[in-house]
DRENLUMKE-246893 format. One line per 2 residues: number of its first residue (from 1); their letters; for each residue x, y, z of C-alpha. Coordinates in steps of 0.001 Angstrom, whole numbers, plus 524288, in hexadecimal, padded with zeros to 5 digits. Each point is the difference from the previous one (the first is absolute). Layout:
BEGIN
NUM = a = X:Y:Z; ...
END
This chain:
BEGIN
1 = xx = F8699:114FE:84E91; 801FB:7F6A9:7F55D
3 = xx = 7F26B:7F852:804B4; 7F9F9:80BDC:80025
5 = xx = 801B4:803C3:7F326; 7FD3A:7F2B0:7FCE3
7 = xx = 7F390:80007:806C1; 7FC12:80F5C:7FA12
9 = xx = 8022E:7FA8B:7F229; 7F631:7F572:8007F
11 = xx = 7F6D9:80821:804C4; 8019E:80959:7F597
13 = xx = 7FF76:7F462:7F5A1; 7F584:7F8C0:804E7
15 = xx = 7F61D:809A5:8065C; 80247:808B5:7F5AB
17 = xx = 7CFC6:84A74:83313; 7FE12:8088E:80985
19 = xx = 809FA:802DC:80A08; 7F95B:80555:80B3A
21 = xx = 7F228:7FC68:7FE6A; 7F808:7F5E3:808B4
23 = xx = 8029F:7F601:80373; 800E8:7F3A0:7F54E
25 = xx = 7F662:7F4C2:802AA; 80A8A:7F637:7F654
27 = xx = 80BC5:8051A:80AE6; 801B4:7F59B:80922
29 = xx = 807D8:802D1:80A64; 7FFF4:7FC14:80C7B
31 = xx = 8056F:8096D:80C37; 800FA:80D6B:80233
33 = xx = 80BF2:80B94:7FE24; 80855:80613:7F869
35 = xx = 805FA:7FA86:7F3CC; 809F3:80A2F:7F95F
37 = xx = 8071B:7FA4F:7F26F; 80AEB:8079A:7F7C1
39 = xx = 800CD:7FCAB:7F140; 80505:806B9:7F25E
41 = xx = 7F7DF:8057F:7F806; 7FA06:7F901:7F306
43 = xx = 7F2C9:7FC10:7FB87; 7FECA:7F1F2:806E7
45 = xx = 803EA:80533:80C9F; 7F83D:809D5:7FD8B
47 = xx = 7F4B5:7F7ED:7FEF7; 8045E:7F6F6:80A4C
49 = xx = 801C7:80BAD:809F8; 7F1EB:804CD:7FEE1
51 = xx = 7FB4F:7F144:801C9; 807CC:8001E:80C21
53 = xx = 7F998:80BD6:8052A; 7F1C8:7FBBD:7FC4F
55 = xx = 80196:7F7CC:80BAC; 7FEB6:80C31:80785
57 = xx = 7F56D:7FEEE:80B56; 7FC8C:803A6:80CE4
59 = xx = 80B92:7FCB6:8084F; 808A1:7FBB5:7F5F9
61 = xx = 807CA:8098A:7F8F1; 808E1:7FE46:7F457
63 = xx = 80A36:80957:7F7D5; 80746:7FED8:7F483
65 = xx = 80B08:80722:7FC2B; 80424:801FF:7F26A
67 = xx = 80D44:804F4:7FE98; 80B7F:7FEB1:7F456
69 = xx = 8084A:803EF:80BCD; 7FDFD:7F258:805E4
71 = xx = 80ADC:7F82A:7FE41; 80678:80B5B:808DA
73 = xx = 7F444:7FF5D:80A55; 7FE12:7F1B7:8022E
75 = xx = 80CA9:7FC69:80374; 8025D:80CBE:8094C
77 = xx = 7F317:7FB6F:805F7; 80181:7F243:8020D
79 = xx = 80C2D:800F4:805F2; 7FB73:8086A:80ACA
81 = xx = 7F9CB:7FD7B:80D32; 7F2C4:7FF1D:7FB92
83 = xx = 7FED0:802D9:7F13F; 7F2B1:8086C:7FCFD
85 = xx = 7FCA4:7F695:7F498; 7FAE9:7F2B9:8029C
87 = xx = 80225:7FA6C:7F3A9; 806D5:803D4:7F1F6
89 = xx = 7FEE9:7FB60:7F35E; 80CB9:7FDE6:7FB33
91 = xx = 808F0:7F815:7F275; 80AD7:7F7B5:7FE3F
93 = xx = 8096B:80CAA:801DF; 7F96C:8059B:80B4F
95 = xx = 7FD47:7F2D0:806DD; 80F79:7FC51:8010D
97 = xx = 803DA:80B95:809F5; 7F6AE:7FF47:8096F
99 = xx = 7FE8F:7F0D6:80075; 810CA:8000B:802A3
101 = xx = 7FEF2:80952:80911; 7F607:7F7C3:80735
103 = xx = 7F40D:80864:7FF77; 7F57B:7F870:7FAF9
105 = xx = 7F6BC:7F6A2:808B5; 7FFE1:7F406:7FAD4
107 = xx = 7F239:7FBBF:7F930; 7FE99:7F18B:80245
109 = xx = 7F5F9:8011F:80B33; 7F6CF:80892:7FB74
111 = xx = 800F2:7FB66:7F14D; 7FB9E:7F27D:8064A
113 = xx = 7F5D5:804E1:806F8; 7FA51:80803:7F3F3
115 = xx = 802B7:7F793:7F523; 7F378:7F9EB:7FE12
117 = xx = 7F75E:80C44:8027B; 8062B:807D3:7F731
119 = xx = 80666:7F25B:7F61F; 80EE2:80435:80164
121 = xx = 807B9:7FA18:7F55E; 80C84:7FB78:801D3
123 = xx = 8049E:807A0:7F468; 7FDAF:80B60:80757
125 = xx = 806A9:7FE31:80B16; 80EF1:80538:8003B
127 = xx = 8093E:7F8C0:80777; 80DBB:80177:804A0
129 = xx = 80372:7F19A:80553; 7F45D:7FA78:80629
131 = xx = 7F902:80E31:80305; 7F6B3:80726:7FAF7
133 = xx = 802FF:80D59:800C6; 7F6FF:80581:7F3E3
135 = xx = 7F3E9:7FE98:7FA1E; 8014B:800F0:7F127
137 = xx = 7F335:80497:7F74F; 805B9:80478:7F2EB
139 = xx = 80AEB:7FD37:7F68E; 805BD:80B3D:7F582
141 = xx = 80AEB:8031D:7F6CF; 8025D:80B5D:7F6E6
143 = xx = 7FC78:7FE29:7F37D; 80160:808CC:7F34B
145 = xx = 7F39D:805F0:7FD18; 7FD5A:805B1:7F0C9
147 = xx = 7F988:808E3:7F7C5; 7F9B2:7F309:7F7B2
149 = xx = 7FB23:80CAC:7F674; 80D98:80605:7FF3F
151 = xx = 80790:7F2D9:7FD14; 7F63A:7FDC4:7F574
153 = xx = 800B6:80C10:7F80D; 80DE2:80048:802CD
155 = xx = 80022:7F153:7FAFE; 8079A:7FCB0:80C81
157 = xx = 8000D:7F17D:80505; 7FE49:7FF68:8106B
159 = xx = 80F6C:7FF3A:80459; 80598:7F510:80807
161 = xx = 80B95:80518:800A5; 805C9:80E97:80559
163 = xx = 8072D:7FFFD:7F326; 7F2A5:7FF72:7F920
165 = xx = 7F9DC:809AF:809DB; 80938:80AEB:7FD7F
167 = xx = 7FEFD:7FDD9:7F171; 7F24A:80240:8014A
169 = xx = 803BF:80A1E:807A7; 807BC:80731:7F4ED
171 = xx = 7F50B:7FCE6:7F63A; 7F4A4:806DC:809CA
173 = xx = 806BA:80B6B:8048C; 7FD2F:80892:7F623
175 = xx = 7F09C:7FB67:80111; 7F8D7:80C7F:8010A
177 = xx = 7F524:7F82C:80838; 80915:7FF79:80B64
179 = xx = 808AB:8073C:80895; 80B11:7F708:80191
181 = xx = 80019:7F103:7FB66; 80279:7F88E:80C1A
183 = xx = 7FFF1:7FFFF:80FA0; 80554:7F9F4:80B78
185 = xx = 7FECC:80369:80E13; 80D8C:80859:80444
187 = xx = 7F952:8083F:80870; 80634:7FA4E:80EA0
189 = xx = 808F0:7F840:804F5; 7F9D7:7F4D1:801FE
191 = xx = 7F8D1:8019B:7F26F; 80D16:8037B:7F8CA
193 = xx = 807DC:7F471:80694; 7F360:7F5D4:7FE31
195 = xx = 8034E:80367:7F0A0; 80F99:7FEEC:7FF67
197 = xx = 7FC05:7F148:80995; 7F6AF:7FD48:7F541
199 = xx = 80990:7FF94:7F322; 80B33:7FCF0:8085D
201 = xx = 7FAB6:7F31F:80410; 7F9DD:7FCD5:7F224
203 = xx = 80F7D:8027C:7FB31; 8032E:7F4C5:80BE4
205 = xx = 80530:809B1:80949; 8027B:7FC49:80ED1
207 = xx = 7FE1B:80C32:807CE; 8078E:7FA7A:80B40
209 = xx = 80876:7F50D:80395; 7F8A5:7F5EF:807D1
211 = xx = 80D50:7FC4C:8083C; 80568:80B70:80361
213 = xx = 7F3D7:80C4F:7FCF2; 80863:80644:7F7A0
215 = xx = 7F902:8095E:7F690; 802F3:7F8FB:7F1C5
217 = xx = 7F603:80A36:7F8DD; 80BDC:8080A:7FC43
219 = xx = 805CB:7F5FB:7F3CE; 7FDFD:80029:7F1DF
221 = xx = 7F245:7FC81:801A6; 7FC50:80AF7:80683
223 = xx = 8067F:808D4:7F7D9; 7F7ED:7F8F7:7F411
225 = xx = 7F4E5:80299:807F2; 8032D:80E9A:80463
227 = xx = 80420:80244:7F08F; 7F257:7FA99:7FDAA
229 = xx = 7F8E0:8077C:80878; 8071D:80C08:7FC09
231 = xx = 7FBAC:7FE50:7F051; 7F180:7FE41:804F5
233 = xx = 80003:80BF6:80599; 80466:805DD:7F492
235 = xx = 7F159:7FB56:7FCE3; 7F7FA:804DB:80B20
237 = xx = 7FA7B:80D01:805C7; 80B1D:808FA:80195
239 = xx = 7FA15:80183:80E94; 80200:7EF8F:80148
241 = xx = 807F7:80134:80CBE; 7F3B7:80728:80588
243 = xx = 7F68E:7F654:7FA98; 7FC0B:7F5A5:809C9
245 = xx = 7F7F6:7F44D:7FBFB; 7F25A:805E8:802CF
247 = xx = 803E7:80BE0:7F550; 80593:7F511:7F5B4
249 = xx = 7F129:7FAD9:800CF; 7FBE6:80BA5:7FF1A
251 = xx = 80868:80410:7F3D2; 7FB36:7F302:7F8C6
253 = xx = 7F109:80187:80610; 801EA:80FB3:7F8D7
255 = xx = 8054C:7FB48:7F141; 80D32:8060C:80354
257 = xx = 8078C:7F47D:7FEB9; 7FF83:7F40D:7F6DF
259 = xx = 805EE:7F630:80923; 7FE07:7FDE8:80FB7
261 = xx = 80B63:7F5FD:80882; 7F421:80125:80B10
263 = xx = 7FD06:7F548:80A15; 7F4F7:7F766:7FAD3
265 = xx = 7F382:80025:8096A; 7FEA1:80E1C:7FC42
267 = xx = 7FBE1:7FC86:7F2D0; 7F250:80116:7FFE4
269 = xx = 7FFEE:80C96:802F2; 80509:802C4:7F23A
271 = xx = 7F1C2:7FD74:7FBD2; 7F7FA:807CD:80B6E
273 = xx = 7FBD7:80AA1:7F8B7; 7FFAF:80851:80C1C
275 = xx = 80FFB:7FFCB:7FFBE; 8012E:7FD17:7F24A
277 = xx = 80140:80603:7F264; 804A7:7F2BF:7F98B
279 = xx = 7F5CA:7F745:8035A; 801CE:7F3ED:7F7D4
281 = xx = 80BED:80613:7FA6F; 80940:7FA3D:808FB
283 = xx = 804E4:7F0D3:80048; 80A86:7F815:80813
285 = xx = 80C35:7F761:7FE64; 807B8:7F7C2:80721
287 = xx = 80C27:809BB:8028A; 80B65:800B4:7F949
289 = xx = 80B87:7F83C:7FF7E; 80E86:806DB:8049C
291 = xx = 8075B:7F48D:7F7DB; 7FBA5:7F94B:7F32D
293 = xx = 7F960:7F269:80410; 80034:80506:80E3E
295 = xx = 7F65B:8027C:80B78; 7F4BE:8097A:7FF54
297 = xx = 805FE:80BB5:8076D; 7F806:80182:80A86
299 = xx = 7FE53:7F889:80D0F; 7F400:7F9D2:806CE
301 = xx = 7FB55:8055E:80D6B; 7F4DB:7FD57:809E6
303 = xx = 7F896:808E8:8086D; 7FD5F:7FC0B:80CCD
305 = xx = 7FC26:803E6:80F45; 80A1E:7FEE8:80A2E
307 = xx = 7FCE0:80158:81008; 80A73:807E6:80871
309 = xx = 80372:7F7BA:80BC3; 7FF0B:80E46:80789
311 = xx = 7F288:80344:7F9E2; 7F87E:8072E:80D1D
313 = xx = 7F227:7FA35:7FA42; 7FD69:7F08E:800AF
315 = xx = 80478:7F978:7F401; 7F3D3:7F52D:7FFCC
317 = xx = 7F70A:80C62:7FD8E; 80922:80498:7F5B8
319 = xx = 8019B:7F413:7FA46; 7F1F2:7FF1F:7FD4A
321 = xx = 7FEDB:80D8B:7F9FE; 80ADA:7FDD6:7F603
323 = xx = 7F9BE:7F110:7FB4F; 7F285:80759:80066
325 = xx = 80761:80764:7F548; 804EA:7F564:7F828
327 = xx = 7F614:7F6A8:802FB; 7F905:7F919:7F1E0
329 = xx = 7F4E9:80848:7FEC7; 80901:80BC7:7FEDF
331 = xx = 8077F:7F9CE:7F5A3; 7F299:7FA84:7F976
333 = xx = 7FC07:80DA3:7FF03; 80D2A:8076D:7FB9A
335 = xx = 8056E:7F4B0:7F76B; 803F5:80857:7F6A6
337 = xx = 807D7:808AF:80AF0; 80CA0:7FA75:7FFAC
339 = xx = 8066B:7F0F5:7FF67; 7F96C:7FA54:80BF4
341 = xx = 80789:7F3DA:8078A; 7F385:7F969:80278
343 = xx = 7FCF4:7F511:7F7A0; 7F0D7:806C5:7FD90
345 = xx = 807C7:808F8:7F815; 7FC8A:80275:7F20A
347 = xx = 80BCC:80347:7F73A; 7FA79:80B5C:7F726
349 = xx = 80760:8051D:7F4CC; 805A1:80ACD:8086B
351 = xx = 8080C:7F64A:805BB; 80481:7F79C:7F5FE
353 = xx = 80CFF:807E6:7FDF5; 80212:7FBC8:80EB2
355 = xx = 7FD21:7F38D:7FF6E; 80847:7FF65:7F245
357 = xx = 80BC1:806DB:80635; 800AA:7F4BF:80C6D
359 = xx = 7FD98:7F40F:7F20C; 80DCA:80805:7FB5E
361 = xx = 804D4:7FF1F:80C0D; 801B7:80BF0:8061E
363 = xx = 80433:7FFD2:80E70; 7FC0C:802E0:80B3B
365 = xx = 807C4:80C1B:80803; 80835:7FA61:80880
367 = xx = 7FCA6:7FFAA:81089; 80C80:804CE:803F4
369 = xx = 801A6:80B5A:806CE; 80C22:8006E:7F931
371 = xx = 7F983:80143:7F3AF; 7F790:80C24:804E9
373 = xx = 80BB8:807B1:80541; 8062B:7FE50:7F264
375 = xx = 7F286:803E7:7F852; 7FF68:80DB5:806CD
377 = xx = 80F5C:80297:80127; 7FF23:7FDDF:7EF81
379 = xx = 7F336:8093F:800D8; 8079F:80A9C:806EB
381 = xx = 80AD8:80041:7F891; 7FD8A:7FC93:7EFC0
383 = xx = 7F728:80C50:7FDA9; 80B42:80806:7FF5B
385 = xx = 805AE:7F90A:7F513; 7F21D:7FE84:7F8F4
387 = xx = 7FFDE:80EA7:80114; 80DC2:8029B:7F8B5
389 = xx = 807E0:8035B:80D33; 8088E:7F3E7:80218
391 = xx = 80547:7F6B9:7F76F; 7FB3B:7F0D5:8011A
393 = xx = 80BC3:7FB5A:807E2; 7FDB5:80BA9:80A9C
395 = xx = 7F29D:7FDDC:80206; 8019B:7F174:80187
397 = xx = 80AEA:802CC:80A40; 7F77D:80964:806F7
399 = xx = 7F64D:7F5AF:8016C; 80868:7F4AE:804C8
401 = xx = 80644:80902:80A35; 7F12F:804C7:804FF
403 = xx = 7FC5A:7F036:800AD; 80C00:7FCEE:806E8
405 = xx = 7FD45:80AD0:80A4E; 7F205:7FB96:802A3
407 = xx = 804A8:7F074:7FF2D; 80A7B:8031B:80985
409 = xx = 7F4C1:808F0:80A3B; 7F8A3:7F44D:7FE89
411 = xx = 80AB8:7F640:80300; 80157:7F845:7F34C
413 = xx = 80B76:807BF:7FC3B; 80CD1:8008F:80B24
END
């Protein structure tokens, strides 16, 4: 994991449609089927998924499926006989489960055969030991996005530090411009546990023990982080543990809030005047630190395409669709999209906060499935003390119990 990180840095540093049309003369792909591919939902898969399904033509159809619901659905799916999907795209989190359980097809064949055609990059290839078992095309982090308007009337400086954002908190809450002066996405599990892993890392938190898989979430930095968490939502909508990340955008996109903690490739949509009212209103920063002097809290992630060893389909044919996806010309013509792995890419000043956040040295989430079982156990369990029914301690407790349960079904726990 450490080389990975390693290797997803660099590339940060030093890089830095119709969907059921006819059939696309710049698709190249050879053989005939079905190709059927499961994915979340955001803007560059978005875009991705109706490149994918340009390649539509006569014998050779192709689906994608856009669900939030998908880190339920791809594991249920590739663990069955024959899994409907024959490919995913999936992160660091989602990768770790599947790949354990021995799921995934190994990549090392077809990325061989491909790799001049469509100029893999070895910075886009994941690999646990010597396979590849993913096919990385973007990097992100979360970043604090700001009302650059609001902080200058207010004569606020950008904050580096969550002391400094809830000051500027205090000082913008009574801003009749707004609703509410800041926003963070509570609105799930995985959402709401993704922000508790965020500042508890930043504060040097361990979330479990690497000897034994004991959960280690429940100490005094996570009740720092839980206490901090807690005073921010003294800040936000009073609907927050509703709110899922699409809604924060849409709060900051509206003028209802003066501050955004929103994953950065979404940024440019803060100046589409189609979804925006603050076009040009809106800047980014690197996000903030937990401790004085420490890491940005936030972590670094891929995206990436995975192949079920069950898939029913042919996985040369899907391979092809998902590179005709990612291939240069797509990222020539959507540079400003996201923060692409291939070394064509552009860095635009949408991604600078990313790129910034990896210079500070934010890391990456872990691969362990050990680590995902103890991001949605703390998911499940903190919004009841976020929403004044538990004390700190409880909630904590609750959470530690829920990972050991699902570390023990999963046989990293006896």
């Amino acid at each position: 994991m450490r080389k990975l990180a390693i290797t997803l840095a660099s590339v940060a540093l030093t890089t830095l449609v119709s969907a059921a049309g006819p059939a696309n003369a710049s698709c190249d792909v050879q053989g005939n089927g079905r190709v059927d591919v499961i994915t979340n939902f955001f803007p560059t898969l978005e875009l991705l998924a109706k490149k994918m399904e340009a390649c539509r033509r006569e014998n050779l159809e192709v689906e994608v499926k856009m669900t939030t619901e998908h880190k339920v659905e791809v594991p249920r799916a590739f663990s069955a006989s024959k899994s409907p999907f024959d490919a995913a795209a999936v992160a660091n989190a989602t990768i770790s489960q599947i790949n354990t359980q021995g799921l995934l097809l190994p990549l090392n064949g077809l990325v061989a055969k491909y790799k001049d055609k469509y100029k893999i990059e070895d910075q886009m290839l994941i690999r646990f030991g010597d396979d590849v078992m993913a096919v990385a095309f973007m990097a992100n982090a979360q970043v604090l996005y700001y009302r650059k308007d609001l902080f200058e009337k207010h004569g606020l400086k950008v904050p580096t530090t969550y002391d400094e954002v809830v000051a500027a908190a205090e000082k913008l809450k009574e801003d009749p411009e707004i609703s509410q002066p800041f926003g963070a996405a509570y609105g799930n599990t995985w959402e709401l546990g993704n922000e508790f892993v965020n500042i508890f890392t930043a504060m040097n938190g361990v979330l479990t023990d690497p000897a034994s898989s004991e959960p280690k979430f429940d100490s005094e930095a996570g009740v720092k982080t839980l206490e901090l968490m807690k005073k921010l939502y003294g800040y936000m909508s009073p609907n927050a543990l509703a709110m899922d990340f699409g809604a924060v955008k849409q709060q900051l996109q509206q003028g209802q809030i003066a501050m955004g903690f929103l994953w950065g490739d979404i940024a440019a949509t803060m100046d589409d005047p189609s979804q925006s009212k603050v076009v040009g209103k809106v800047s980014l920063a690197v996000a903030p630190s937990a401790l004085a002097g420490g890491p940005p809290a936030t972590l670094f992630w891929w995206d990436g395409y995975v192949i079920p060893k069950n898939l029913d389909g042919d996985p040369d044919l899907t391979f092809q669709v998902l590179m005709e996806a990612t291939k240069e010309d797509v990222v020539a013509e959507n540079n400003d999209t996201t923060l692409w792995l291939r070394s064509s890419y552009k860095p635009t000043k949408y991604a600078q906060a990313i790129v910034d956040s990896v210079m500070k040295k934010a890391p990456p989430f872990p691969m362990t499935p050990q680590a995902s079982l103890a991001l949605m156990a703390i998911g499940e369990n903190i919004g009841d003390h976020l929403a004044g029914k538990e004390d700190v301690a409880q909630s904590l407790a609750d959470a530690a119990k829920a990972y050991r349960r699902a570390a023990t079904d999963a046989g990293y726990l006896k």
